[in-house]
ZAMAR-891561 format. One record per residue (C-alpha): x, y, z. Coordinates in Angstrom, 1 decimal, padded with zeros to 4 digits. Example, Ala and Ser with C-alpha at 12.3 -4.5 7.8 and 13.67 -1.06 7.14 Angstrom:
% ZAMAR-891561
012.3 | -004.5 | 007.8
013.7 | -001.1 | 007.1
This chain:
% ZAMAR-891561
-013.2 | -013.6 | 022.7
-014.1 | -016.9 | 020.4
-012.7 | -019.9 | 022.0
-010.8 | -021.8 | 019.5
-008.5 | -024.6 | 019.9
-005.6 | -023.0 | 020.1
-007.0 | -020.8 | 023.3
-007.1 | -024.2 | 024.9
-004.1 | -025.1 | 024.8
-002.0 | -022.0 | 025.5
-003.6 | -021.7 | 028.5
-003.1 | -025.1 | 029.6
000.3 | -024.4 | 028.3
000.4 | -023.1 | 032.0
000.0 | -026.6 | 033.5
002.8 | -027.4 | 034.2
003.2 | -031.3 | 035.5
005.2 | -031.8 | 038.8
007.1 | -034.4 | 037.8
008.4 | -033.4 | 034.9
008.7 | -029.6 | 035.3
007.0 | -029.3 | 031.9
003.3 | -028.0 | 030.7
001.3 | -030.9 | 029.5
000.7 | -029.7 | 026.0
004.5 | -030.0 | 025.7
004.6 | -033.6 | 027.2
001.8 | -035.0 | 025.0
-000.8 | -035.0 | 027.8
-003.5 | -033.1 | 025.6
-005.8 | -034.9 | 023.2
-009.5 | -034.7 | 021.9
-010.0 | -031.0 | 022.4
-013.4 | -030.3 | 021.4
-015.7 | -026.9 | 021.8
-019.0 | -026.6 | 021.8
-020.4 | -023.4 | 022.2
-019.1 | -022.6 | 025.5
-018.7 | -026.0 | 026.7
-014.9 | -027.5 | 026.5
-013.6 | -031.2 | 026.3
-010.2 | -032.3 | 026.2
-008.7 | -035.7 | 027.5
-005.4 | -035.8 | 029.4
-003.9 | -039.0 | 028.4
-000.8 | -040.1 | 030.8
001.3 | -042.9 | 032.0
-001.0 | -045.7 | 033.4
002.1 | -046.1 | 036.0
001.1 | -042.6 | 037.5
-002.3 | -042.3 | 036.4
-003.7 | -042.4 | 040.1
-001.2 | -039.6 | 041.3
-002.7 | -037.6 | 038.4
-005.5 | -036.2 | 039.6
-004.6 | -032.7 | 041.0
-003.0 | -032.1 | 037.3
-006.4 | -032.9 | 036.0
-008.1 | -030.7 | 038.3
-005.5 | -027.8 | 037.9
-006.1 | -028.2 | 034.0
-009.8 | -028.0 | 034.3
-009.7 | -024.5 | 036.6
-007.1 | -023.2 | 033.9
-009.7 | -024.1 | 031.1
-012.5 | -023.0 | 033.4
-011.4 | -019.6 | 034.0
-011.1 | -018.3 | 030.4
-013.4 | -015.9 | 029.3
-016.9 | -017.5 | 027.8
-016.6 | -021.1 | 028.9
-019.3 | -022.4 | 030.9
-018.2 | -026.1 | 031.8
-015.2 | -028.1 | 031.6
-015.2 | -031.8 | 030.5
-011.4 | -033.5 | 031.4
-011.5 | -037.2 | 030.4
-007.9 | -038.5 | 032.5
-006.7 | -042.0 | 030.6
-004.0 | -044.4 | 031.6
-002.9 | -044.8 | 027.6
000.7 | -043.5 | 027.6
003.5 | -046.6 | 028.4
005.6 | -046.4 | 031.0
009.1 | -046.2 | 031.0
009.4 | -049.6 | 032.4
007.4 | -050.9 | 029.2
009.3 | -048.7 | 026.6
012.8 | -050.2 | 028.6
010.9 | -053.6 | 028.1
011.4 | -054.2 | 032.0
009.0 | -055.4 | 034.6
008.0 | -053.8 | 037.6
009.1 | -055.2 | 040.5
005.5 | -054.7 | 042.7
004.5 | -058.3 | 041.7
002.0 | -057.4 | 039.5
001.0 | -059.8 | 037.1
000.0 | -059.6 | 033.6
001.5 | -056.7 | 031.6
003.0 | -055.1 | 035.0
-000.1 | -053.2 | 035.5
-001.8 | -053.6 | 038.9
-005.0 | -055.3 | 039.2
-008.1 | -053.8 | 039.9
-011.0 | -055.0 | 042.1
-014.4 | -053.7 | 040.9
-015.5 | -051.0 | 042.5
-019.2 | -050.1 | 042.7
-020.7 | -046.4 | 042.7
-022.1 | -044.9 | 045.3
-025.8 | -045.0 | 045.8
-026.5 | -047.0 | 042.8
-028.1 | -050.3 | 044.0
-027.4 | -052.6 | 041.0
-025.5 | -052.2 | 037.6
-026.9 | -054.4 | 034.3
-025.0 | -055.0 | 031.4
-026.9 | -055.1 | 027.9
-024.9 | -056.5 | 025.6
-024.4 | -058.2 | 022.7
-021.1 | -060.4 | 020.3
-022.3 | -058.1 | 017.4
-023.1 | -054.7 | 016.0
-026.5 | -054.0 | 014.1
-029.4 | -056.1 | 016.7
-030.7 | -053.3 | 018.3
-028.8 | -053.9 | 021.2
-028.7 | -049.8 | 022.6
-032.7 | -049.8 | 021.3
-033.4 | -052.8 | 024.1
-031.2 | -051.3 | 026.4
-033.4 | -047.8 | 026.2
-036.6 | -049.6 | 026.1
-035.4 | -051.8 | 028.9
-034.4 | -049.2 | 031.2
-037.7 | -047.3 | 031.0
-039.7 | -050.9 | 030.9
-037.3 | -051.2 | 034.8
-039.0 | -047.2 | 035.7
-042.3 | -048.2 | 034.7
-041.9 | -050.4 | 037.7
-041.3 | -048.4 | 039.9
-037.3 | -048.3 | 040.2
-035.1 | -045.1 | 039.8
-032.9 | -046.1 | 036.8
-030.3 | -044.8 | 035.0
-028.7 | -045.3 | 031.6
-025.1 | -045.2 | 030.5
-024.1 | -045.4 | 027.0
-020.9 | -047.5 | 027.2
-020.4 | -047.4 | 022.9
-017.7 | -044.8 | 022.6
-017.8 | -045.3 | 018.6
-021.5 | -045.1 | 018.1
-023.5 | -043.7 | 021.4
-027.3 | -044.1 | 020.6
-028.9 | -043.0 | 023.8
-029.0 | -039.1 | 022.7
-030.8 | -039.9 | 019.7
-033.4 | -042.5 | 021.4
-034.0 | -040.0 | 024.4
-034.3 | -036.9 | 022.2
-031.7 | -035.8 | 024.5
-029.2 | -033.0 | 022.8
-028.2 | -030.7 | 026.3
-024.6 | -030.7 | 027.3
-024.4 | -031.8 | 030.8
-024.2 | -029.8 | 033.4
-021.3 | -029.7 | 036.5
-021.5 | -029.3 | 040.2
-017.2 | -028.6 | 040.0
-016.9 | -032.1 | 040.8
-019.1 | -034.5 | 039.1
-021.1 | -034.7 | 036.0
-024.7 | -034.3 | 036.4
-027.1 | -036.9 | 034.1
-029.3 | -035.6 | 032.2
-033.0 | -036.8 | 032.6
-035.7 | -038.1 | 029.8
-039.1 | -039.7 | 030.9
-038.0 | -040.4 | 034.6
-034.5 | -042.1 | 034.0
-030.8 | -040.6 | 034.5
-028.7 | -040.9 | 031.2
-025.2 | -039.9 | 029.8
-023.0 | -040.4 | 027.1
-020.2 | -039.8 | 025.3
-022.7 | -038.5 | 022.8
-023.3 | -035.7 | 024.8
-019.7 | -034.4 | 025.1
-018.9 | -034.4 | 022.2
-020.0 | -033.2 | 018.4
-022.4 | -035.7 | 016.9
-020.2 | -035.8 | 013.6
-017.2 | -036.2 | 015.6
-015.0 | -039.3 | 015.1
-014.0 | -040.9 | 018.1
-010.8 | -042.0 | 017.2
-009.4 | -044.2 | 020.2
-007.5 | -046.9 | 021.4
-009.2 | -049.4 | 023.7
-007.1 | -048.5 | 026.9
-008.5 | -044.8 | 026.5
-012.0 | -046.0 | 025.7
-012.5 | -048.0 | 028.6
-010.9 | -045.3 | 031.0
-013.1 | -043.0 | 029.7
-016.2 | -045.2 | 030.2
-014.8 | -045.7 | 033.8
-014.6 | -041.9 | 034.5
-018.3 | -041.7 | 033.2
-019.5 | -044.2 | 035.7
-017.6 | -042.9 | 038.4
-017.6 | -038.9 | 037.8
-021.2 | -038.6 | 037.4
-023.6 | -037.6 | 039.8
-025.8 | -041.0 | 039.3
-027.8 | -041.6 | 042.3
-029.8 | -042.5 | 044.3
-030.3 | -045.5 | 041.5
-031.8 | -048.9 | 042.1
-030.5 | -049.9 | 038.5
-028.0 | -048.4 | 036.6
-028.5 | -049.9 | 032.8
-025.0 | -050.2 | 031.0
-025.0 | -050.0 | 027.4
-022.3 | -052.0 | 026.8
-020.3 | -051.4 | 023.2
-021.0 | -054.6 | 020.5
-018.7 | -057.5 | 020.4
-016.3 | -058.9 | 022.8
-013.1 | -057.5 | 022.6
-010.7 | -055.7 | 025.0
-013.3 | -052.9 | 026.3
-016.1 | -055.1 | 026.6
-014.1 | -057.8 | 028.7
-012.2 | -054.8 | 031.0
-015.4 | -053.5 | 031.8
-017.1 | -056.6 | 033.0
-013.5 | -057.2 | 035.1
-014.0 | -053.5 | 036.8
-017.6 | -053.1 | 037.1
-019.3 | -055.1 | 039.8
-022.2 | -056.3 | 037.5
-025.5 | -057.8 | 039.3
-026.3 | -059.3 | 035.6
-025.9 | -059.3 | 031.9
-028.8 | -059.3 | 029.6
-027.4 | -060.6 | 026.0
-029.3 | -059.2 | 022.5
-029.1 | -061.1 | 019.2
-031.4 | -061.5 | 016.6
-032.7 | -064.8 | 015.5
-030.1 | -066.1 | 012.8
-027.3 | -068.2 | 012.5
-024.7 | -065.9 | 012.5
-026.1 | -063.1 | 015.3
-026.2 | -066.6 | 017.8
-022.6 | -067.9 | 017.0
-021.4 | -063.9 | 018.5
-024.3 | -064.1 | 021.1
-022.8 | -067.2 | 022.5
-019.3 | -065.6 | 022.4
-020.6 | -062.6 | 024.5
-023.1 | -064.9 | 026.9
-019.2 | -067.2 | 027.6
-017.5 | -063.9 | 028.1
-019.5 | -062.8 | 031.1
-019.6 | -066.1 | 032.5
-015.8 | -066.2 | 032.6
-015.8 | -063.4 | 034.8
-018.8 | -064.6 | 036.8
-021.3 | -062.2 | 035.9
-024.5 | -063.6 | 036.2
-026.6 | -063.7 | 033.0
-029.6 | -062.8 | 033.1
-030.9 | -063.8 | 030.0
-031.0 | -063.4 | 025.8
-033.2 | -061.5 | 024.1
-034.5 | -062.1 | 020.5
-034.7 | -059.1 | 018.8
-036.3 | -058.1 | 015.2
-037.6 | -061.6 | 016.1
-040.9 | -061.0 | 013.5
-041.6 | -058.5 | 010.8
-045.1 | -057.3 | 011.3
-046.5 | -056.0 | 007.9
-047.8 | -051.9 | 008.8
-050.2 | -052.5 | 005.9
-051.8 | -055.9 | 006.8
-050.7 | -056.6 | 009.9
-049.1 | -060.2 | 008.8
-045.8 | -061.7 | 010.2
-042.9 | -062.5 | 008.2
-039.9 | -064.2 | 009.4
-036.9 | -062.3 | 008.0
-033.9 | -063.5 | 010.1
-035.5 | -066.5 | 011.2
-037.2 | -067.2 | 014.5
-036.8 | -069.0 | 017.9
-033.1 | -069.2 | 017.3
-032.1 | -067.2 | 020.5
-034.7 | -069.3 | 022.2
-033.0 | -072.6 | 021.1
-029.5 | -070.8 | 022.1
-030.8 | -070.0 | 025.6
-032.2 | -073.1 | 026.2
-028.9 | -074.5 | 024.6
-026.5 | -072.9 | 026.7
-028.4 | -073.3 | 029.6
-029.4 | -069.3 | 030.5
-033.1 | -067.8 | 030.9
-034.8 | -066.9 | 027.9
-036.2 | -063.0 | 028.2
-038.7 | -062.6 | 025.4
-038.9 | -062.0 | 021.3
-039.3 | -058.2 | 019.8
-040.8 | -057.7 | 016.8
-039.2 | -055.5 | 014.0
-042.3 | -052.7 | 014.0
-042.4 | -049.3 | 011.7
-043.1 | -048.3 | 015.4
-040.3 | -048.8 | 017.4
-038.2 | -047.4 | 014.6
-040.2 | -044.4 | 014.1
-040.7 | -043.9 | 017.9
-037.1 | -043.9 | 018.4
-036.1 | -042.0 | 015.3
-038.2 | -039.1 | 017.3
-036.0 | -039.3 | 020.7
-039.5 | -041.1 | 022.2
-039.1 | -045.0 | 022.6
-041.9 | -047.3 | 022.4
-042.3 | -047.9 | 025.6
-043.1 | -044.0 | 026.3
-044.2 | -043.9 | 022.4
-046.5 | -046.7 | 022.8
-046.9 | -049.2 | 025.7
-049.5 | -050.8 | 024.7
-048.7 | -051.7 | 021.5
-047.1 | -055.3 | 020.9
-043.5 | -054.0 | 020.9
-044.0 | -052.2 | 023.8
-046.1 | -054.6 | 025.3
-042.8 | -056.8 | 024.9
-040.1 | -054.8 | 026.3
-042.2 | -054.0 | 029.5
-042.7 | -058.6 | 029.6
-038.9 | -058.5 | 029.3
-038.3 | -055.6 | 031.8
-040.4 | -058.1 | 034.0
-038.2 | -061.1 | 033.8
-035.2 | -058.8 | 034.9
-036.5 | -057.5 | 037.5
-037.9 | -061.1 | 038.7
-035.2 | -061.6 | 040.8
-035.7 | -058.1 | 042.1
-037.4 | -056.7 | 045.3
-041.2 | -056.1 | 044.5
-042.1 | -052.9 | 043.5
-045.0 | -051.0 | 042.9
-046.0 | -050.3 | 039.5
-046.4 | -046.7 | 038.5
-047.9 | -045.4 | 035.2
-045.6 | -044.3 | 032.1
-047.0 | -041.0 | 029.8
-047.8 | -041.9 | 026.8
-046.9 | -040.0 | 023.7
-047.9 | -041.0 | 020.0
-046.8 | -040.0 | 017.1
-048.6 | -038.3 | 014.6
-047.9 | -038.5 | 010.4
């Protein structure tokens, strides 16, 4: 039999949800479905009001799915999009709640992950999720177990940078991360088609990225490196509010315009008291692959000035290399690629000022791989 999409959903046609007496294909629970050879994706999208009484429907949709003939793993995304009938009446509930009637929520950390970095950044196209790769290995190099999560739902990066193009694998309950040069890592990315379109509202975003923190097999972690998505809208402010961040580390590249949307994301983590770690100027010199001379294309010392400005650490400058694009074009970042070149040299000086306020750890060597034309 060739799974299809319309496999999936006559047999979770058979689902039938408690409360309504009616299978959730026919009450709208069943989005995204994807197939990948035989691996299956779909996200259950239901009423945020009942969300957390959801779960054995989740789990009876997954066996359904899991039982046909020629699937080999089951992906089931549950989101809290759907509005309640109390916001389709335009009534409140009467819990207390505040803000749009839903409750709050505490963050929550996960278990056997010691700390949990934001990388962030107020704007799309610094080289945000090539810092946060680099940084991560630049953390493993000394000595920590780290692992990577790819928060951008509308462009996840990390497959590409860690050559990584494996479905993950389940133990029937959790996710497990795959691995690339000593560090855990998942993404969307890896769920999905790389051509696909993720076509989703912020409310189903974030309780995606939530369910990727929570329903993979992460530790044991010291650091767990979040990949947060650019800018600082909706997502990027929910998942500071539910994820009990030790730090933020802010990327923006020297010019006027990057700083004004570094700011903005360096003022969003402080109004939810995330400590920041630090900025990082990124693409901060051109280094000519011919001669060897500097040029400075966006500027330089701007993210310096902004640090010193707002009153946060200053992490280091990257230079814009042939290097760290080729190395990362290749699934191999620089800092595997190429550590002692000045790029990598940089991201491992930066991986130090993060981990400053760490315990001490002992240093153990990174494999090097280079590229050959």
């Amino acid at each position: 039999m060739t799974l299809n999409r319309e496999i999936i959903l006559d047999t979770l046609r058979s689902v039938t949800d408690p409360a309504t007496g009616r299978d959730i294909v026919a009450s709208g629970f069943v989005t995204g479905v994807t197939i990948r050879g035989d691996q299956v994706g779909f996200v259950l999208e239901v009423d945020p009001a009942a969300g957390r009484t959801k779960e054995p429907l989740r789990e009876a949709a997954e066996r359904a799915v899991r039982a046909l003939p020629g699937v080999a793993g089951v992906t089931v995304v549950m989101t809290a999009e759907r509005p309640s009938e109390a916001a389709r009446s335009g009534t409140s509930p009467s819990s207390g709640h505040g803000g749009h009637g839903a409750p709050s929520q505490e963050p929550s950390g996960i278990a056997q992950v010691g700390r949990i970095i934001a990388v962030a950044s107020g704007k799309g196209g610094v080289g945000k999720s090539t810092v946060a790769a680099n940084l991560a290995l630049g953390l493993a190099h000394l000595g920590l177990d780290v692992g990577l999560l790819d928060a951008d739902i509308y462009g996840p990066s990390v497959p590409k940078l860690l050559g990584l193009n494996k479905k993950p694998e389940t133990d029937g309950k959790k996710l497990r991360p795959l691995e690339a040069f000593g560090i855990k890592a998942m993404s969307i990315g890896l769920l999905v088609e790389e051509s696909a379109a993720m076509i989703w509202r912020g409310p189903m975003a974030t309780s995606a990225l939530m369910q990727m923190m929570t329903d993979v097999a992460w530790g044991p972690l010291d650091v767990l490196v979040l990949d947060m998505p650019p800018g600082t809208g909706d997502i990027q402010l929910t998942l500071a509010q539910r994820t009990p961040l030790a730090g933020a580390v802010v990327v923006s590249t020297p010019q006027d315009l990057a700083l004004i949307d570094a700011r903005k994301a360096v003022t969003m983590f402080q109004k939810v008291s995330v400590p920041i770690l630090g900025v990082v100027e990124n693409m901060s010199t051109f280094v000519c692959p011919s001669c060897g001379s500097t040029s400075h294309i966006f500027g330089h010392g701007g993210a310096r000035d902004a640090a010193s400005e707002i009153g946060v650490p200053f992490l280091g400058e990257i230079p814009l290399t042939m290097q760290v694009r080729e190395c990362s074009d290749t699934g191999h970042p620089v800092v595997v690629c190429n550590p002692s070149s000045t790029a990598g040299g940089a991201f491992l000086a930066i991986a130090d000022e993060v981990a400053a306020g760490f315990e001490t750890v002992r240093q153990k060597p990174m494999p090097a791989i280079h590229i050959v034309d």
